[in-house]
C-alpha positions as CSV (number, residue, x, y, z in Angstrom):
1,X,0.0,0.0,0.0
2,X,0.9,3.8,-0.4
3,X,0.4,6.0,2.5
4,X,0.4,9.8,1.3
5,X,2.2,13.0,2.8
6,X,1.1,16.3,1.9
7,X,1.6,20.0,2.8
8,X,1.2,21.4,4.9
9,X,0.8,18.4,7.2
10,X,-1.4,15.4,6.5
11,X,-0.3,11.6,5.9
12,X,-3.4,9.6,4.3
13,X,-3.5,5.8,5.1
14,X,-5.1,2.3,4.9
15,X,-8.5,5.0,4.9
16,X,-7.6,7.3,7.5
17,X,-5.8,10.3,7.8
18,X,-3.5,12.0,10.6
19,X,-1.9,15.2,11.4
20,X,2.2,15.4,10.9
21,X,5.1,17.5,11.3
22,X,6.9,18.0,7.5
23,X,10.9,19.6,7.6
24,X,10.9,23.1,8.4
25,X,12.7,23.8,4.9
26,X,8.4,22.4,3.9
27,X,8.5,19.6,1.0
28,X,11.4,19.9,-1.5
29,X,11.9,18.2,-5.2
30,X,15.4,18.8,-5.1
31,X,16.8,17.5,-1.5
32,X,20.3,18.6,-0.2
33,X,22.0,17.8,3.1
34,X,21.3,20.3,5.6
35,X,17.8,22.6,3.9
36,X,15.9,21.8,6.7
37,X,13.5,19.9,4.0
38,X,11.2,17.1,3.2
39,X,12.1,15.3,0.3
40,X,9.6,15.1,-2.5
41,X,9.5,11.2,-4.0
42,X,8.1,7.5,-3.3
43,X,10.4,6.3,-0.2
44,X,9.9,2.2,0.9
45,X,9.5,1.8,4.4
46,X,13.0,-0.4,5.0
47,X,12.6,-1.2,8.8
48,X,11.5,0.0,12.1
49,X,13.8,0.9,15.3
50,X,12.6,1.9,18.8
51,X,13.9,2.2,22.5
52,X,13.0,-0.7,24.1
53,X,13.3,1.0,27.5
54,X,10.2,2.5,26.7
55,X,8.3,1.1,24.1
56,X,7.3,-2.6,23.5
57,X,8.3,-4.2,20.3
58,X,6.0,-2.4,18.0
59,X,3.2,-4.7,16.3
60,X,4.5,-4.0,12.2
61,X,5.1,-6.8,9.2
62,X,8.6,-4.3,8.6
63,X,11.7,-5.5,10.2
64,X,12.0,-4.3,13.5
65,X,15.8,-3.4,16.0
66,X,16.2,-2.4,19.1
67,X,17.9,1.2,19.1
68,X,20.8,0.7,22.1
69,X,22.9,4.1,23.4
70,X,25.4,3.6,20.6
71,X,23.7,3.8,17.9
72,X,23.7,6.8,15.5
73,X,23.2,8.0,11.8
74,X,26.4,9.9,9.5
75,X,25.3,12.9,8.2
76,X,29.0,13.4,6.9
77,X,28.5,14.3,2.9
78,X,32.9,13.6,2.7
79,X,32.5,10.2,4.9
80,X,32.3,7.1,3.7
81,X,29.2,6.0,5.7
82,X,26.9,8.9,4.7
83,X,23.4,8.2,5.2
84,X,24.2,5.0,7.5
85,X,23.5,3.5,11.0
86,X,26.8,3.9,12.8
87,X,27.9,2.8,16.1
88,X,29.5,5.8,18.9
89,X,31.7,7.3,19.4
90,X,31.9,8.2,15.8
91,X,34.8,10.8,14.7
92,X,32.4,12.5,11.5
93,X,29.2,14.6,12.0
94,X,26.2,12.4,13.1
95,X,23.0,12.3,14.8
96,X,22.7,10.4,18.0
97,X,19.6,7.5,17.9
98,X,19.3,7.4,21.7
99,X,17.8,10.8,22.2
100,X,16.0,12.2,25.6
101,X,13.4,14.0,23.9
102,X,11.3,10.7,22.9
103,X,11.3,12.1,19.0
104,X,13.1,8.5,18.3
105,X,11.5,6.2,20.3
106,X,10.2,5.0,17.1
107,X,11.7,5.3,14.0
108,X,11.0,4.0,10.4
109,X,13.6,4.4,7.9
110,X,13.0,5.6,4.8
111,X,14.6,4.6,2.0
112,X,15.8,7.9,0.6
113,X,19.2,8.5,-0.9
114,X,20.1,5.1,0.2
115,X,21.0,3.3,-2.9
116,X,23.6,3.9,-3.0
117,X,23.6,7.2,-1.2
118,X,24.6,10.2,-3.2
119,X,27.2,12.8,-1.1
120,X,24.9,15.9,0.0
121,X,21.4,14.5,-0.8
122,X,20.0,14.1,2.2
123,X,20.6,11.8,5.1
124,X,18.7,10.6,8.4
125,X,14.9,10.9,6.6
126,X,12.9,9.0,9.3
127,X,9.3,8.9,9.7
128,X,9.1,9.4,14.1
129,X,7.1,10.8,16.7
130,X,6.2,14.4,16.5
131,X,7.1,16.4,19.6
132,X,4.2,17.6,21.0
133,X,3.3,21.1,19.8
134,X,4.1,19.0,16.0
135,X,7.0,21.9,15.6
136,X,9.0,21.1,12.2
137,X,11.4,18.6,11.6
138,X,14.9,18.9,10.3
139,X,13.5,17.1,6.8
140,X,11.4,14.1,8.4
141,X,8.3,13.0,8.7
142,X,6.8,13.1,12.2
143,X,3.5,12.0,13.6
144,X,1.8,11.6,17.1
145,X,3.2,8.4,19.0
146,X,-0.1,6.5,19.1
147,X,-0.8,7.8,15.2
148,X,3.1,6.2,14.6
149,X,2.0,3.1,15.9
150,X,-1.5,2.8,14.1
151,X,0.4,3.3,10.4
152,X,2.9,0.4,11.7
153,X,0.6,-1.8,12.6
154,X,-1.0,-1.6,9.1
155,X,2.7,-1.4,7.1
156,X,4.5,-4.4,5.4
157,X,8.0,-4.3,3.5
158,X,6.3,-3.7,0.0
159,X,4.6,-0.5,1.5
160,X,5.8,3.3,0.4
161,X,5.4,6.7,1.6
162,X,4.6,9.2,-1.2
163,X,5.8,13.0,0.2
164,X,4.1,15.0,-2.4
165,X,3.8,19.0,-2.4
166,X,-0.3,19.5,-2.4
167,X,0.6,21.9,-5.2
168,X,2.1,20.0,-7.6
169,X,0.1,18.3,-10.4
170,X,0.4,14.6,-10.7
171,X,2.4,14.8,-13.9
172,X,5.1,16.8,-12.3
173,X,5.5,15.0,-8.9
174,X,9.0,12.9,-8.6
């Protein structure tokens, strides 16, 4: 199945449709590290990771890890592991998994720029929770924890998530 992403904030699904947070930079057709934005396109859903300090394993048909302390994503353009999982200490730019905030408690990798990954095209585009107020993302998509966990339970490997500006007509969207 496709689930469907929209400005200014709407992901359509399996009939239903929530409220999400899009990338501050709003939805983009041409992504680069860093703009803050949502990458226009039709990403898979490749696998799920959550803190299991908090969270049960979710109930999803994807692939699902456990996220440990450790764990992190490169968001180094120049490094050989752009737009990977990496374990800490790490000596090139990265985000940290294992966050406080509760943003990635869940996480469901999209697979953006991933094969392989092109230097400077974006890295770390996750569908996760939303913070509470549903503030911007630095380029993901983010939805309310128990929303997060409805799409899951519905999702499989051959589903995909099409981020699509509202604007846009069909013939034009990448």
């Amino acid at each position: 199945m496709r689930m469907t992403v929209t400005a200014p904030g709407r992901l359509v699904y399996a009939g239903r449709s929530f409220r999400c947070a899009l990338g501050r930079g709003g939805i983009v057709l041409d992504k680069v590290e860093g703009d803050g934005g949502t990458p226009a396109g039709a990403w898979p859903l490749r696998r799920v990771l959550f803190r299991p300090d908090r969270l049960d394993l979710p109930d999803t048909a994807l692939p699902c890890a456990e996220i440990t302390p450790d764990q992190g994503w490169c968001d180094d353009p120049a490094h050989a592991d752009y737009n990977r999982q990496v374990i800490l200490p790490f000596p090139a730019s990265h985000e940290k998994l294992w966050r406080d905030d509760g943003v990635y408690d869940v996480i469901v990798v999209l697979g953006h720029n991933d094969d392989p990954p092109v230097p400077g095209k974006g890295s770390a585009i996750f569908m996760h929770v939303a913070r509470p107020d549903f503030s911007p993302t630095e380029g993901c998509v983010a939805l309310a924890l128990p929303d997060l966990l409805a799409v899951l339970a519905s999702s499989g490997p051959a589903d995909t998530v099409l981020v699509t500006p509202a604007d846009t007509p069909p013939a034009r969207r990448k």
